[in-house]
C-alpha positions in Angstrom: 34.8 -0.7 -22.0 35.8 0.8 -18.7 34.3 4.8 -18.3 36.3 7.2 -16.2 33.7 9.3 -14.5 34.5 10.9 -11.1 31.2 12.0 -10.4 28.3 9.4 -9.2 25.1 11.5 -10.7 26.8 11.3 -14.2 28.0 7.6 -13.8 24.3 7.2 -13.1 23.0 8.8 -16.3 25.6 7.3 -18.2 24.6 4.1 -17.2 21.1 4.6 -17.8 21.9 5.9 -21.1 24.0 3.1 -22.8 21.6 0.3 -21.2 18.7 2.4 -22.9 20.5 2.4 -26.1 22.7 -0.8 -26.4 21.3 -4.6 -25.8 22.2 -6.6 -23.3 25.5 -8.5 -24.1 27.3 -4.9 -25.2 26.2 -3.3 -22.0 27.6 -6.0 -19.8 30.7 -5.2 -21.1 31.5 -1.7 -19.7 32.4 -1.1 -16.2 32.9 2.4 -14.6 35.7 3.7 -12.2 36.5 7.3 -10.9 40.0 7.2 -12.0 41.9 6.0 -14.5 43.3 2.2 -13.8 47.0 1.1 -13.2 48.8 -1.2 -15.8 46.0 -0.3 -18.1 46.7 -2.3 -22.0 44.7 -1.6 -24.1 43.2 2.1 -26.1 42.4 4.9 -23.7 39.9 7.3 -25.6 40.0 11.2 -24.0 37.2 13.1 -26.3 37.0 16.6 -25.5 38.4 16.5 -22.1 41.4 18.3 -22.5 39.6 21.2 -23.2 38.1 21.7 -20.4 41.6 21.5 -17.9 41.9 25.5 -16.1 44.5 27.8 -18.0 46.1 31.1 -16.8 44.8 33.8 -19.2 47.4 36.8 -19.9 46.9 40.2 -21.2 49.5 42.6 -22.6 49.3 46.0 -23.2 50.4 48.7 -25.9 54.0 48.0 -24.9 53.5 44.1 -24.7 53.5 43.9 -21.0 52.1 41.1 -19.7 49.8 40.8 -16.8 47.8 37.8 -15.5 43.6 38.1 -15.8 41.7 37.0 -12.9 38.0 36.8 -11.7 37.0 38.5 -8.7 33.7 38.5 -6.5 32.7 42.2 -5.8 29.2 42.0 -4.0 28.3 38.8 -5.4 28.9 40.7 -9.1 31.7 38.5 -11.0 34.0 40.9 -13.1 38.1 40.3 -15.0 40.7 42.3 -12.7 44.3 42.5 -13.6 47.3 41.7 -11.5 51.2 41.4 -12.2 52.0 38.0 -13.8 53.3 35.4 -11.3 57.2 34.7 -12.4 56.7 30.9 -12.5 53.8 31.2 -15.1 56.1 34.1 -17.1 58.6 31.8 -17.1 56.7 29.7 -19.0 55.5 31.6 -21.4 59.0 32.1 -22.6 60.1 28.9 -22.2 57.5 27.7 -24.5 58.7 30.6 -26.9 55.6 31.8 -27.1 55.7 35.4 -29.7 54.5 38.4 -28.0 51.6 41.0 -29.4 50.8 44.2 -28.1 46.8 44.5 -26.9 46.7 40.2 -26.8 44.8 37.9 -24.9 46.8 34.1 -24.3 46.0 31.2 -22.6 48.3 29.4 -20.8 47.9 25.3 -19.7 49.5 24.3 -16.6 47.6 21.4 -16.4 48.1 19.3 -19.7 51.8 18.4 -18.9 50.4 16.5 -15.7 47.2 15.5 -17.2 49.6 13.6 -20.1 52.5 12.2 -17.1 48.9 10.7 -15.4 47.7 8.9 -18.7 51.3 7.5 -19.4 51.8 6.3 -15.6 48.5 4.7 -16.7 49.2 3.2 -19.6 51.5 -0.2 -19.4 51.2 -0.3 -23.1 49.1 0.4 -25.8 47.5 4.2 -27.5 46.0 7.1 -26.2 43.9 9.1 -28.4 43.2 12.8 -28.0 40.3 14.8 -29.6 39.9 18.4 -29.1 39.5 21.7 -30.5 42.5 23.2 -30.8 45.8 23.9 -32.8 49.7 23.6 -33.1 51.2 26.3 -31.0 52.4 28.1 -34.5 48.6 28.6 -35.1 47.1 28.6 -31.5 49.2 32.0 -30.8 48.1 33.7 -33.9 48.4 37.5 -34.5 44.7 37.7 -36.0 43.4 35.6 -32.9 43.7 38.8 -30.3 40.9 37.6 -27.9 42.3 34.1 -27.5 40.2 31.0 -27.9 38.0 31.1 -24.0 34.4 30.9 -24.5 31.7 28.9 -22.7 28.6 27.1 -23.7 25.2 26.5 -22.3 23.0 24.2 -24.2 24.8 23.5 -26.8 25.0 27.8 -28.1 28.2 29.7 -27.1 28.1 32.5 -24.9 31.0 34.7 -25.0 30.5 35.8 -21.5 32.7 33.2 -19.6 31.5 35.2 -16.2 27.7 34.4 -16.6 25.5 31.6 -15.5 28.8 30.7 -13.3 28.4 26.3 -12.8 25.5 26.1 -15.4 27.8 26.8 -18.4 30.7 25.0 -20.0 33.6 26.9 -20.0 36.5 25.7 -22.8 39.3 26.1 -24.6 41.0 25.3 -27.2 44.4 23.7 -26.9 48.0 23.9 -27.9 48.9 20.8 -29.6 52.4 21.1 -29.5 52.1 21.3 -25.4 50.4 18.1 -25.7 53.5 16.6 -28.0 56.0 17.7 -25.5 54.1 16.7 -22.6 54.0 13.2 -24.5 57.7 12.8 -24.6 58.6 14.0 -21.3 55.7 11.7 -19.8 58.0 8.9 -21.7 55.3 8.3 -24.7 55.9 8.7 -28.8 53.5 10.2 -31.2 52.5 8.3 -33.4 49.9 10.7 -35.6 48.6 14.4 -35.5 46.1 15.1 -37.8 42.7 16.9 -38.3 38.6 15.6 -37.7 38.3 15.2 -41.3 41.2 13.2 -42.3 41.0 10.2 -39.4 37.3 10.2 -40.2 37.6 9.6 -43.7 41.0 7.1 -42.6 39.0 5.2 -40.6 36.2 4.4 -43.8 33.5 6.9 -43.2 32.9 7.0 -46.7 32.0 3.3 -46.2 30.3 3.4 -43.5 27.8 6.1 -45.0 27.7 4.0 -48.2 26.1 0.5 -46.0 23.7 3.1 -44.1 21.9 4.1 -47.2 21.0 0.5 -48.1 20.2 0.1 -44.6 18.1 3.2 -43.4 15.4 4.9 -44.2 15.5 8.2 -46.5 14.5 10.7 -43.8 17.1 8.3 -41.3 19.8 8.5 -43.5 19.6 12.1 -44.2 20.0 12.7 -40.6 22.8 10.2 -40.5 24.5 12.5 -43.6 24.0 15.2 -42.0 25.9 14.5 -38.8 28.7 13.0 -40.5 28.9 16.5 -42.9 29.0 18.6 -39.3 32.3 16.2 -38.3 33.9 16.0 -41.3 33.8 19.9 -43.2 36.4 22.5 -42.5 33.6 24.6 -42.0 32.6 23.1 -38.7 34.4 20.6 -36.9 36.7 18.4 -39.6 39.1 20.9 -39.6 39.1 22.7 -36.1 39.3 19.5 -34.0 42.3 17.5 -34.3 43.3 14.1 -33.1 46.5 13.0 -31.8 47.8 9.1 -31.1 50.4 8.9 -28.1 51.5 5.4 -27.6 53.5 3.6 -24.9 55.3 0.3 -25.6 53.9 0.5 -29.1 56.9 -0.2 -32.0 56.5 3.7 -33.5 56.4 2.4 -36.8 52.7 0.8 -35.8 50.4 1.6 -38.8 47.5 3.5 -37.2 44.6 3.6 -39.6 43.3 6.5 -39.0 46.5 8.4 -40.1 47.2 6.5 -43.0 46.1 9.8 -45.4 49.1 11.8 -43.8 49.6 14.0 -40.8 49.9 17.3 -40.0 53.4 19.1 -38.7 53.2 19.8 -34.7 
């Protein structure tokens, strides 16, 4: 197992962490690097990173006008100011035939497109595995979902204020699926499955797996274990909100993934 992880301090913890949790023989087997290798075979696992790539966020008006959203620093008070969109970023946004709405908040990724072309340049062969919130572009840029999809975190509760507690909170958001398709293809990779949380889970045996726990655990242990395993898998929480996609380089495209095997879902 070889951990990307740019940043020494969380290398550090990570490390600690997994040799606090694993025995010896599984944690002689990872490695950590601050970039992502060359001629890499093999699985490449990207959980909830693309999430947190920058975006451009838009605003239009009553007469669908766009204009771009920044932050500015006014006396060390952080507030939203709007400016006229750049062209380059407008010509995006209609490239990507994106619909227009009148009063409409949008995200816009410029940095998934190179963020894929890295991953492929990468990969010699083998899969790449996305998870993240998000949606197909048909349902990202949905009439009912005005305000967009940025929010930020801090300890685990979101906070809809994206402007406060500025480097202690996780800012996200979600992310356009279909982007991450045709990134894929211009990058040179093939798709080989889109689908949701809940459906790779329950590919990939969950059921199983949750059936050889309860022999195996303790009542109060396995209720925990239940538990976690409902938050992943209902539609009410993440099974249905976070979606997985496989790209895969030098890979025949009719390799049977498992954890796709109960259908896909149209990009």
């Amino acid at each position: 197992y070889h951990l990307i992880e740019p940043t020494p301090p969380l290398q550090l913890a990570q490390q600690q962490r997994i040799f606090q949790s694993c025995p010896p023989p599984a944690y002689k087997t990872c490695s950590w690097a601050s970039d992502l290798p060359q001629n890499f075979q093999g699985i490449i696992i990207a959980n909830e990173i693309l999430d947190a790539l920058p975006v451009h966020l838009l605003q239009t008006d009553e007469q669908c006008s766009l204009q771009t959203v920044n932050v500015i620093d006014q006396n060390n008070q952080l507030s939203l100011d709007y400016a006229p969109i750049d062209t380059s970023i407008s010509q995006i946004f209609h490239d990507r035939n994106i619909p227009l709405y009148p009063n409409y908040r949008y995200e816009i990724s410029t940095a998934i497109p190179p963020f894929i072309d890295k991953i492929s340049q990468s990969l010699q062969s083998g899969i790449c595995l996305l998870l993240d919130y998000g949606y197909s572009r048909k349902h990202y840029y949905h009439p009912h979902r005005s305000m967009g999809t940025l929010t930020s975190f801090y300890q685990h509760r979101r906070n809809d204020n994206i402007l406060e507690q500025p480097g202690n909170q996780d800012i996200s958001v979600h992310v356009d699926f279909t982007l991450v398709a045709e990134s894929a293809h211009c990058a040179g990779m093939q798709i080989h499955g889109y689908t949701n949380q809940e459906q790779f889970l329950l590919a990939n045996d969950l059921t199983q797996i949750l059936h050889e726990k309860k022999s195996q655990c303790s009542q109060t242990e396995f209720a925990r274990i239940r538990k976690h395993a409902h938050t992943l898998t209902s539609p009410l929480e993440m099974g249905e909100t976070i979606k997985v996609i496989a790209l895969g380089k030098s890979i025949p495209q009719a390799t049977p993934l498992m954890g796709f095997r109960l259908g896909t879902l149209p990009l």
